[in-house]
NUSE-51027 format. One record per residue: residue number from 0; z, y, x of N, C-alpha, C in turn. Coordinates in nm, 4 decimals, always signed. Each point is the difference from the previous one (the first is absolute). Last residue first. Example, Ala and Ser with C-alpha at 12.3 -4.5 7.8 and 13.67 -1.06 7.14 Angstrom:
% residues 2
> 1;+0.7080;-0.2250;+1.2850;+0.0060;+0.1190;+0.0820;+0.0730;+0.1090;-0.0770
> 0;-0.0070;-0.5720;+0.0290;+0.0000;+0.1190;-0.0890;+0.0000;+0.1200;+0.0900
This chain:
% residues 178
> 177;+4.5028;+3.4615;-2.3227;+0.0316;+0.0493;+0.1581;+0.0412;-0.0481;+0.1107
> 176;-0.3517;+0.1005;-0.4848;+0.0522;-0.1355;+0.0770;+0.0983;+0.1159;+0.1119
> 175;-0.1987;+0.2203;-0.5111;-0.0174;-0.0140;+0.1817;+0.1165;-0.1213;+0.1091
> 174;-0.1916;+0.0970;-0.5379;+0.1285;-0.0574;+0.0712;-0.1078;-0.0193;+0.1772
> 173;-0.0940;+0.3161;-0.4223;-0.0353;-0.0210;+0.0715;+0.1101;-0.1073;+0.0948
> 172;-0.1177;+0.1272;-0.5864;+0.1582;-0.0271;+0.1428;-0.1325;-0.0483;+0.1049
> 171;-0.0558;+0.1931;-0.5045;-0.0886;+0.0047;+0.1038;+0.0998;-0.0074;+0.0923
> 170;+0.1152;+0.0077;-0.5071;+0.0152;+0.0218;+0.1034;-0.0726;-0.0491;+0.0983
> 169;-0.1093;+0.0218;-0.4212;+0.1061;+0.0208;-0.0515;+0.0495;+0.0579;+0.1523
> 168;-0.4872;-0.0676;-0.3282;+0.0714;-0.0767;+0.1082;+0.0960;+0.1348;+0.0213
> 167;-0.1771;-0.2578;-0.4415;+0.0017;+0.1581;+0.1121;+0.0856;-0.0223;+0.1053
> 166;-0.2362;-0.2617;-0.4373;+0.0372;+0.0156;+0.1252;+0.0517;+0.0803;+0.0434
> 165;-0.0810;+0.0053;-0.5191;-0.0525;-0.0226;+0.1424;+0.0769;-0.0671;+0.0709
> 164;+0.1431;+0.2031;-0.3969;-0.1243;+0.0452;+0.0287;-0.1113;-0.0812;+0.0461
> 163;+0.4746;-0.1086;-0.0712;-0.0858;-0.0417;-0.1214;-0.1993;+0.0593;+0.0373
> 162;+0.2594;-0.1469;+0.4617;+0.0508;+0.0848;-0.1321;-0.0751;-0.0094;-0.1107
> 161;+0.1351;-0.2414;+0.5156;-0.0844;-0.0082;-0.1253;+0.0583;+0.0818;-0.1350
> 160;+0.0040;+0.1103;+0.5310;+0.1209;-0.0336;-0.1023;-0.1391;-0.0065;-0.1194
> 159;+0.0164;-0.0613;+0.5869;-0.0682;+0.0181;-0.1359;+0.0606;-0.0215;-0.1321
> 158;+0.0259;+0.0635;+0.5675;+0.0962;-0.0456;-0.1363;-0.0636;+0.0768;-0.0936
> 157;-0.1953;-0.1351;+0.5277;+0.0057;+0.1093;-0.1105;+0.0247;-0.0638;-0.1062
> 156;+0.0439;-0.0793;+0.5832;+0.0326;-0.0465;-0.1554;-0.0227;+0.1035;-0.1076
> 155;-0.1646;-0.0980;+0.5407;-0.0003;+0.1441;-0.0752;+0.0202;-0.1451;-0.1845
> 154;+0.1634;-0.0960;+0.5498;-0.1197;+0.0162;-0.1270;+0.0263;+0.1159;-0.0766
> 153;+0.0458;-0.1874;+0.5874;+0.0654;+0.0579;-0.1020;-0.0846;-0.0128;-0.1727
> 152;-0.0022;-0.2058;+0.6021;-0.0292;-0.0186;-0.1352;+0.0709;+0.0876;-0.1175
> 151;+0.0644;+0.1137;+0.5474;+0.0452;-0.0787;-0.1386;-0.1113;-0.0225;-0.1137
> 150;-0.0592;+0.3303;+0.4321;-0.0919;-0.1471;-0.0343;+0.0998;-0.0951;-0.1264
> 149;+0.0516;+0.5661;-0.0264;+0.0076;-0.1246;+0.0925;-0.0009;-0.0626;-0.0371
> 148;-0.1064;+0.3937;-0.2348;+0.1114;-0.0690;-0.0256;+0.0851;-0.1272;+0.0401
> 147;-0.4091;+0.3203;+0.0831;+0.1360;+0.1161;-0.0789;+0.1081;-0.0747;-0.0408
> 146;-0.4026;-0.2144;+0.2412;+0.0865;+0.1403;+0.0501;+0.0813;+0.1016;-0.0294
> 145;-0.1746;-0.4385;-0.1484;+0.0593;+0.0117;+0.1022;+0.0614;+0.1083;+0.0294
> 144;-0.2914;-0.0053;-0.3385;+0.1321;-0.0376;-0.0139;+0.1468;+0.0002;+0.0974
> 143;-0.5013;+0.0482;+0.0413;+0.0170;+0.1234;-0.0216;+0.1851;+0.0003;-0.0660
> 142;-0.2794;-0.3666;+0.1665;+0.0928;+0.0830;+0.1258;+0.0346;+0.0813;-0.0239
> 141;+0.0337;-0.4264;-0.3285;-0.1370;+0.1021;+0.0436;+0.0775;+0.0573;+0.1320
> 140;+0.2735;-0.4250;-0.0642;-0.0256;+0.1366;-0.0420;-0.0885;+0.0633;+0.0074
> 139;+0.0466;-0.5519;+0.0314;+0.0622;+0.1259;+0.0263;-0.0692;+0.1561;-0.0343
> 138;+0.1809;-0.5759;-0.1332;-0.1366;+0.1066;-0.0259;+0.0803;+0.1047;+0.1162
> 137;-0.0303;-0.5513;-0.0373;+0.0758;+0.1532;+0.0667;-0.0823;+0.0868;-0.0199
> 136;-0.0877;-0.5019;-0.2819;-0.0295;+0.0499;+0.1015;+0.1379;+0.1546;+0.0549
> 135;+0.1438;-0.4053;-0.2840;-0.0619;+0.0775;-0.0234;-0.0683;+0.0886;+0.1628
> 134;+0.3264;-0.4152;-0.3299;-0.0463;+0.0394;+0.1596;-0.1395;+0.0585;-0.0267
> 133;+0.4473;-0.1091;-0.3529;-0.1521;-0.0090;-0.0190;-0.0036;+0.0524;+0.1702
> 132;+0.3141;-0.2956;-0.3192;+0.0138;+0.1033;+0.0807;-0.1191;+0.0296;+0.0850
> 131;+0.2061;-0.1811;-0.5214;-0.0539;-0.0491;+0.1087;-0.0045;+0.1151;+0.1337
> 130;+0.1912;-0.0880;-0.4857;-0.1077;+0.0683;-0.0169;-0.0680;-0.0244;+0.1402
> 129;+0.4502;-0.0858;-0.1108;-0.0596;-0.0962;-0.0633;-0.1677;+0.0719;+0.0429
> 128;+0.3781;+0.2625;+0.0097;-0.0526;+0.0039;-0.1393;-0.0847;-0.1701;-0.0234
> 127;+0.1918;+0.2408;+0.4189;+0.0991;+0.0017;-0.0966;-0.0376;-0.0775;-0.1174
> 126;-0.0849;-0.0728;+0.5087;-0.1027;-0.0483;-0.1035;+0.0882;+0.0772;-0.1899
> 125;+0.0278;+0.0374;+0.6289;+0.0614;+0.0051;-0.1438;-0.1546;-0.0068;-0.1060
> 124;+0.0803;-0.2520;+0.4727;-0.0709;+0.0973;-0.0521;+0.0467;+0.0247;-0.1185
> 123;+0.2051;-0.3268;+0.2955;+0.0346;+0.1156;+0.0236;-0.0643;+0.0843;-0.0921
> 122;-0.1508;-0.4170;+0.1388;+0.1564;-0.0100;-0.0684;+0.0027;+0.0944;-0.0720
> 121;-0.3233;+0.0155;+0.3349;-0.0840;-0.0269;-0.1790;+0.1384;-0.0374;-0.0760
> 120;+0.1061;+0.1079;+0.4758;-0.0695;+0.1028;-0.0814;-0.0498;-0.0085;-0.1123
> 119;+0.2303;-0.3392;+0.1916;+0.0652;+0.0634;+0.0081;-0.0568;+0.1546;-0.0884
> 118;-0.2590;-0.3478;+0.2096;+0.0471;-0.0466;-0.1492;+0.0802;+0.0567;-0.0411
> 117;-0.2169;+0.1134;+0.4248;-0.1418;+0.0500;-0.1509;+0.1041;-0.0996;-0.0796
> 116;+0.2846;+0.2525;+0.3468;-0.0453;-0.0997;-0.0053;-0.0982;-0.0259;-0.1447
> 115;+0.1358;+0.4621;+0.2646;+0.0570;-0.1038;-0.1108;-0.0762;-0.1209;+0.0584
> 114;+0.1048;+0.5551;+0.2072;-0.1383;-0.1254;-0.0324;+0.0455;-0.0944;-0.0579
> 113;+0.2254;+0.4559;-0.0612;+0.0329;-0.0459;+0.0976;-0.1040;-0.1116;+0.0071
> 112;-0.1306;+0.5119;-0.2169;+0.1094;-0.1051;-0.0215;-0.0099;-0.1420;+0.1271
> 111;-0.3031;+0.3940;-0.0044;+0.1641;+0.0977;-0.0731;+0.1040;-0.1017;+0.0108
> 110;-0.4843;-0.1870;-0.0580;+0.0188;+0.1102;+0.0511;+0.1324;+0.0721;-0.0305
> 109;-0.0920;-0.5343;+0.0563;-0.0381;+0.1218;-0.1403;+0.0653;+0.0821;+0.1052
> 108;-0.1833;-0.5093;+0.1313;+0.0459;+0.1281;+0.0677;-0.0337;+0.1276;-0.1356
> 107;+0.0865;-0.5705;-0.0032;-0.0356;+0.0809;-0.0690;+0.0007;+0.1484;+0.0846
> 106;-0.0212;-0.5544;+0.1988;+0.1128;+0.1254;-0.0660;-0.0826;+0.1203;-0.0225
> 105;-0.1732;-0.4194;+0.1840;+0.0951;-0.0283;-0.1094;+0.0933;+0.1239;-0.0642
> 104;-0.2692;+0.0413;+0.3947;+0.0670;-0.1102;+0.0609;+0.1273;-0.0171;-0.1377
> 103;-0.2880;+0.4149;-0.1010;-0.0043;-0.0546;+0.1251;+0.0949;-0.1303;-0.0062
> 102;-0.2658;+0.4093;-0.3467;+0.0466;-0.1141;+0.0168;+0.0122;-0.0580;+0.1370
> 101;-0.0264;+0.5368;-0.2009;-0.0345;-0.1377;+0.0234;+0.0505;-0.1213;+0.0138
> 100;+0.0746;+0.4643;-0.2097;-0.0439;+0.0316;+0.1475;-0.0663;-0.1090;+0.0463
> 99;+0.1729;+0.1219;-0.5092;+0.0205;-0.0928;+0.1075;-0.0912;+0.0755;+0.1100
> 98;+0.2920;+0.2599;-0.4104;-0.1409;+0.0159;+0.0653;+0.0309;-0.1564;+0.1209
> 97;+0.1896;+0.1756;-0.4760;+0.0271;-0.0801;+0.1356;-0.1164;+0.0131;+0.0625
> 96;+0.3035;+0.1280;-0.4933;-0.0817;-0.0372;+0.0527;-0.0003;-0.0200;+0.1788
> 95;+0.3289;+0.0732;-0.3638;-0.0219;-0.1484;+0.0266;-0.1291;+0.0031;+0.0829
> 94;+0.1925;+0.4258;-0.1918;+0.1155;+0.0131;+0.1019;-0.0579;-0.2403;+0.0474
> 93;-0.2930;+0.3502;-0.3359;-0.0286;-0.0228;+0.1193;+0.1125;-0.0694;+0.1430
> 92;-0.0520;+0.1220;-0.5033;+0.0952;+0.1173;+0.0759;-0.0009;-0.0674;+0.1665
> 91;-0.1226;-0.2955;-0.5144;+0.0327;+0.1235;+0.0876;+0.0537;+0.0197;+0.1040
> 90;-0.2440;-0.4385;-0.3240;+0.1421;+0.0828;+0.0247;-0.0582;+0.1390;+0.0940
> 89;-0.2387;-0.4908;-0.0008;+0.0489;+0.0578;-0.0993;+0.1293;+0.0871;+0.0514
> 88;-0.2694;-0.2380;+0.2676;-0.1240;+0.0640;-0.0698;+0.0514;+0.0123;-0.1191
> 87;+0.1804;+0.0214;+0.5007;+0.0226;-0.0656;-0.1595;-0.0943;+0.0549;-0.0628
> 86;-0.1376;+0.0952;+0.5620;+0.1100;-0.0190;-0.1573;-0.0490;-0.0576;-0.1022
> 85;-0.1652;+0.0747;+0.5481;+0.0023;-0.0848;-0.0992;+0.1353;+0.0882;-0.0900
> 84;-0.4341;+0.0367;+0.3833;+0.0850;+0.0958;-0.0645;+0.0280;-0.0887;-0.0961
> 83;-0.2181;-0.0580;+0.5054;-0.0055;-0.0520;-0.1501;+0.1068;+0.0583;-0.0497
> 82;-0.2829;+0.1157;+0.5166;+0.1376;-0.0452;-0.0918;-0.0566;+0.0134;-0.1754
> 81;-0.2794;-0.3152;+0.2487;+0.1478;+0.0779;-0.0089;-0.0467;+0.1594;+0.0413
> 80;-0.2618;-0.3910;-0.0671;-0.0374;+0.1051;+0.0153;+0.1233;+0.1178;-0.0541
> 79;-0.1125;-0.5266;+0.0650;-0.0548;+0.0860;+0.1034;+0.0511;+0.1453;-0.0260
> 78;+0.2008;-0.5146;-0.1875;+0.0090;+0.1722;-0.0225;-0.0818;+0.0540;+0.1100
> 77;+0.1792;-0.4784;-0.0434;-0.1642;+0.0651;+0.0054;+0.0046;+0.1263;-0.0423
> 76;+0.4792;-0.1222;-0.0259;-0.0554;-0.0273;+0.1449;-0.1121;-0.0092;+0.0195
> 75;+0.1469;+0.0965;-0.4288;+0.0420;+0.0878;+0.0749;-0.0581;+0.0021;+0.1778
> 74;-0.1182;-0.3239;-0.3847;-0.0331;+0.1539;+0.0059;-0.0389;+0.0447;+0.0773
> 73;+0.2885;-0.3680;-0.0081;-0.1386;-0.0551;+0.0382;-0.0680;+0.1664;-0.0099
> 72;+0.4368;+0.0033;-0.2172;-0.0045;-0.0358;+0.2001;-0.1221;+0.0181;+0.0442
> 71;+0.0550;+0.0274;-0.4832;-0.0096;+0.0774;+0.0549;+0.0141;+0.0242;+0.1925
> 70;-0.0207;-0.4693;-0.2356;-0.0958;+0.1258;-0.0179;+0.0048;+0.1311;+0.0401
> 69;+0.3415;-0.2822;+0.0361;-0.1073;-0.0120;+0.0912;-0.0990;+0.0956;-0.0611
> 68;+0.3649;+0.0684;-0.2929;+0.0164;+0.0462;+0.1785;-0.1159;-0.0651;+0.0862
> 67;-0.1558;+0.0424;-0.5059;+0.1355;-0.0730;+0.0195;-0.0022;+0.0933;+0.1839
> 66;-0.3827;+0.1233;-0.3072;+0.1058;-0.0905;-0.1277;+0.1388;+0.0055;+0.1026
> 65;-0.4772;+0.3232;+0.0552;+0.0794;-0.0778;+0.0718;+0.1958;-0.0550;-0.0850
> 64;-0.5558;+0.2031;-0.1205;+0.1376;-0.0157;-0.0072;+0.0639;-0.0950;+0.0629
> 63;-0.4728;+0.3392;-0.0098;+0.0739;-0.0682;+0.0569;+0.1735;-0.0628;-0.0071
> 62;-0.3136;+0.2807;-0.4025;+0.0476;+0.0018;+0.1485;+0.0251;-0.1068;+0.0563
> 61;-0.2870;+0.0756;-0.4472;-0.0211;-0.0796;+0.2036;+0.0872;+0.0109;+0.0859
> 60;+0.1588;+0.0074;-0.5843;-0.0819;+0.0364;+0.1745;-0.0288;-0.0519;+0.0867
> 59;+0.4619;-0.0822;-0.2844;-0.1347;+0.0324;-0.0693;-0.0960;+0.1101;+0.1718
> 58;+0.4773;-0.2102;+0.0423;-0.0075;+0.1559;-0.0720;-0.1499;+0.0047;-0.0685
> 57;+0.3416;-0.4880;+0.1730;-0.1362;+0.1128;+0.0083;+0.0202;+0.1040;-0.1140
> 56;+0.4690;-0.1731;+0.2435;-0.1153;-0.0507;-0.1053;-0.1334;+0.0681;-0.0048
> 55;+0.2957;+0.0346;+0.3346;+0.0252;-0.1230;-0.0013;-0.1121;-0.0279;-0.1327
> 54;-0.0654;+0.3470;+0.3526;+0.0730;-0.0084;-0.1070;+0.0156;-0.1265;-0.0127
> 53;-0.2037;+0.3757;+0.3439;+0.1169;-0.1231;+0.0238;+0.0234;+0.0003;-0.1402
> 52;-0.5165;+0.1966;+0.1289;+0.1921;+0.0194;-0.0411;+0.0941;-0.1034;-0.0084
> 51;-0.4476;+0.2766;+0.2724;+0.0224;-0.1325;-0.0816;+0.1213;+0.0004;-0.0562
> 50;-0.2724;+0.3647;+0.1037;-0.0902;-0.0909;+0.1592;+0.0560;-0.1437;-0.0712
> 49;-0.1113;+0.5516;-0.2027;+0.0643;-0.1509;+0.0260;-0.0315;-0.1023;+0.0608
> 48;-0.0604;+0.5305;+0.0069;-0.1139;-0.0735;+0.0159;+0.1157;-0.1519;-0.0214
> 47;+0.0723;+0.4832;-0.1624;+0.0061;-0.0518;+0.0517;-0.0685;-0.1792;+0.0222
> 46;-0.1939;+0.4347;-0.3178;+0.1551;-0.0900;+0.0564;-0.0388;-0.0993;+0.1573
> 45;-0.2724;+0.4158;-0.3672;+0.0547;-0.0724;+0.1094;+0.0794;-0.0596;+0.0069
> 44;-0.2183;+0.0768;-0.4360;+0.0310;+0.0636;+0.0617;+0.1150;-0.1081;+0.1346
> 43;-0.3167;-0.0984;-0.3874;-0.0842;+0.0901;+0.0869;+0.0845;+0.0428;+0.1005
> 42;+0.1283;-0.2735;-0.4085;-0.0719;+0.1018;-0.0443;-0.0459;+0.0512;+0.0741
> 41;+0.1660;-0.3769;+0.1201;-0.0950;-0.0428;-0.1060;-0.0436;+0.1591;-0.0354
> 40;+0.3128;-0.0111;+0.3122;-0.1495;+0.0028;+0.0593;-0.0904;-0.0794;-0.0798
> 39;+0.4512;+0.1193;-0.1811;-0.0326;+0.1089;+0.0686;-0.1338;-0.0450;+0.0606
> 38;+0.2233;-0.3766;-0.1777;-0.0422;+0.1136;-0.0989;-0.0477;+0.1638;+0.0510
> 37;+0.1700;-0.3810;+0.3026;-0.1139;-0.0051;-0.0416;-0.0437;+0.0494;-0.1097
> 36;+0.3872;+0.1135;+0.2288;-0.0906;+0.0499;+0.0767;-0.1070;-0.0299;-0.0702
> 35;+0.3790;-0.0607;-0.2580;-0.0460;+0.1210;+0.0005;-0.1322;+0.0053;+0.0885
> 34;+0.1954;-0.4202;-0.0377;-0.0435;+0.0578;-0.1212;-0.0870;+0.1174;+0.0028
> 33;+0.2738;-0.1329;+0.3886;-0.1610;-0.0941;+0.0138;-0.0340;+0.0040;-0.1730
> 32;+0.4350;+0.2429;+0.0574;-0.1009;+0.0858;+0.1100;-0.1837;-0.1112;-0.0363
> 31;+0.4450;+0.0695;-0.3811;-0.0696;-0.0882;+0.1133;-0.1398;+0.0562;+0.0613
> 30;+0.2957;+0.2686;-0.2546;+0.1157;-0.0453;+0.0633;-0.0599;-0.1274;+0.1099
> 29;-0.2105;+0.3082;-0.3217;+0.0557;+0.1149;+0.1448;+0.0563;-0.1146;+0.0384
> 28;-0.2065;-0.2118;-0.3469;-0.0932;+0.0704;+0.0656;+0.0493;+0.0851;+0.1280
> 27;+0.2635;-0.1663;-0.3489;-0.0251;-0.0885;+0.1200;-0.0969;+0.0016;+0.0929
> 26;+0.1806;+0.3472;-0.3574;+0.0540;-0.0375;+0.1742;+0.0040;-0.1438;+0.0939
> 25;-0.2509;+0.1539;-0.4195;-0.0067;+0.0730;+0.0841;+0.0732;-0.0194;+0.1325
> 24;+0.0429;-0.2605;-0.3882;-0.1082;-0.0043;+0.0304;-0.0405;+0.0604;+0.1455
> 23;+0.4073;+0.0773;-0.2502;-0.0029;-0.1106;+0.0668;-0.1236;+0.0078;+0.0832
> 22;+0.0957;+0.4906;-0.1007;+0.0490;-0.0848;-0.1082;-0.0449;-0.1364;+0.0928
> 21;+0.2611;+0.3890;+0.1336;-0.0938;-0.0695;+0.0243;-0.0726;-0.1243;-0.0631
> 20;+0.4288;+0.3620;+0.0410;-0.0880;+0.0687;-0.0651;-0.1655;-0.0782;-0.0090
> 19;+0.4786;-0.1812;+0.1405;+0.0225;+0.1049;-0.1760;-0.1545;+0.0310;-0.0145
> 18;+0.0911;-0.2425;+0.3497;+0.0347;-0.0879;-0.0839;+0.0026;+0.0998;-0.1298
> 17;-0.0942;+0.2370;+0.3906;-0.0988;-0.1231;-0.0290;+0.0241;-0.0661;-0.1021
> 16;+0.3214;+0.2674;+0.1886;-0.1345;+0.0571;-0.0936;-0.0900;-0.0692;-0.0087
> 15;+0.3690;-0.1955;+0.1891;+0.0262;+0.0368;-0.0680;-0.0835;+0.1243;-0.0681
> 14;-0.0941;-0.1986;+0.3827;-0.0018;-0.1083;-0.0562;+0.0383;+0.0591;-0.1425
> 13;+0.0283;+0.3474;+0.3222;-0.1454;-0.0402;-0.0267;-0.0261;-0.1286;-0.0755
> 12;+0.4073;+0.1495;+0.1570;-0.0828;+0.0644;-0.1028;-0.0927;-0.0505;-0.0457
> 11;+0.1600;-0.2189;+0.3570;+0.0801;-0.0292;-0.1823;-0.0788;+0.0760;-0.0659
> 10;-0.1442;+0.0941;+0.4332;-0.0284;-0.1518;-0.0310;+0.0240;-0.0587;-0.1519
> 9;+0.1712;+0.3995;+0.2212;-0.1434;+0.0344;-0.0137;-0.0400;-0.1104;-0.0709
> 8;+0.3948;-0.0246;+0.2073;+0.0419;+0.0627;-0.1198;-0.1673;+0.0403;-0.1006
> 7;+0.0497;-0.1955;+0.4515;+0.0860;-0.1151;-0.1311;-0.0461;+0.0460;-0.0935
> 6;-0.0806;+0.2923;+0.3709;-0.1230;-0.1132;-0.0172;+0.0072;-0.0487;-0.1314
> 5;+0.3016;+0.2460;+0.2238;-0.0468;+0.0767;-0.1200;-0.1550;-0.1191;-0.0659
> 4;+0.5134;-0.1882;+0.2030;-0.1270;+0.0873;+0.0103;-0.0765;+0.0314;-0.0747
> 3;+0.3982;-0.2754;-0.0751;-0.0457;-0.0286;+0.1517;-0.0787;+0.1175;+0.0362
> 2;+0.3215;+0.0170;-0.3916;-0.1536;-0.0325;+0.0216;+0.0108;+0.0107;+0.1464
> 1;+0.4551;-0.1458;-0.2900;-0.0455;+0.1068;+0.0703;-0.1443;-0.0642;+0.0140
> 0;+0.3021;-0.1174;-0.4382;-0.0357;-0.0462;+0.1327;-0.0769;+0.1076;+0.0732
């Protein structure tokens, strides 16, 4: 079968070194984000600020969980402090996330995309894993970022290969947004 793009082909790989070189434990740690964020600011280090997550079942925590479509309706429409940054809080490669713009006269306004209706949009949210879909403050860029790599959000991933030694880290990927 033909690849749509280089995106696809990035995507398999990458599923397919994972599955050879990651042992379980570990990739549920890369694979669920509201795992990873709160193990990262149990040890100190920044994240993003969580505001609440669409799941159906509770994840453990204070976050704010929103179970069913009113709920997340009721949210959405006391929301002051748009814009709100939402994805799956399981999986990769950023192609489910969403920035909302706000709520007006029942319908959802996301940036890039067309405005919805708030039952249409909580229909709609991909959930692959069961794991829920988390709403998160908008980060944006130092300026010193800005300027070598415009206002996009971009990260810095570093692949760490567990060896008999050690650790050692393996590759340092700057993914600049475009």
């Amino acid at each position: 079968r033909g690849v749509r793009d280089a995106a696809t082909v990035r995507e398999r790989c990458q599923r397919i070194l994972e599955e050879m070189l990651v042992d379980d434990y570990s990739r549920f740690f890369s694979q669920d984000k509201l795992t990873f964020y709160r193990l990262a600011a149990a040890a100190g280090f920044p994240v993003p600020k969580l505001q609440a997550i669409y799941a159906p079942v509770p994840r453990g925590g204070n976050l704010r969980r929103l179970a069913n479509g009113a709920e997340l309706g009721r949210f959405l429409e006391t929301w002051q402090d748009f814009p709100l940054y939402g994805k799956p809080s399981f999986g990769g490669f950023g192609r489910r996330n969403l920035v909302i713009r706000g709520v007006a006269e029942g319908r959802v306004e996301l940036v890039g995309r067309e405005a919805m209706p708030l039952g249409k949009f909580a229909e709609d949210l991909p959930d692959p894993a069961g794991l829920g879909f988390m709403f998160m403050e908008v980060l944006r860029p130092h300026e010193q970022v800005v300027e070598m790599a415009g206002s996009s959000i971009s990260g810095l991933r570093i692949h760490v290969l567990r060896l008999r030694s050690g650790p050692c880290i393996y590759r340092p990927v700057w993914k600049i947004a475009r």
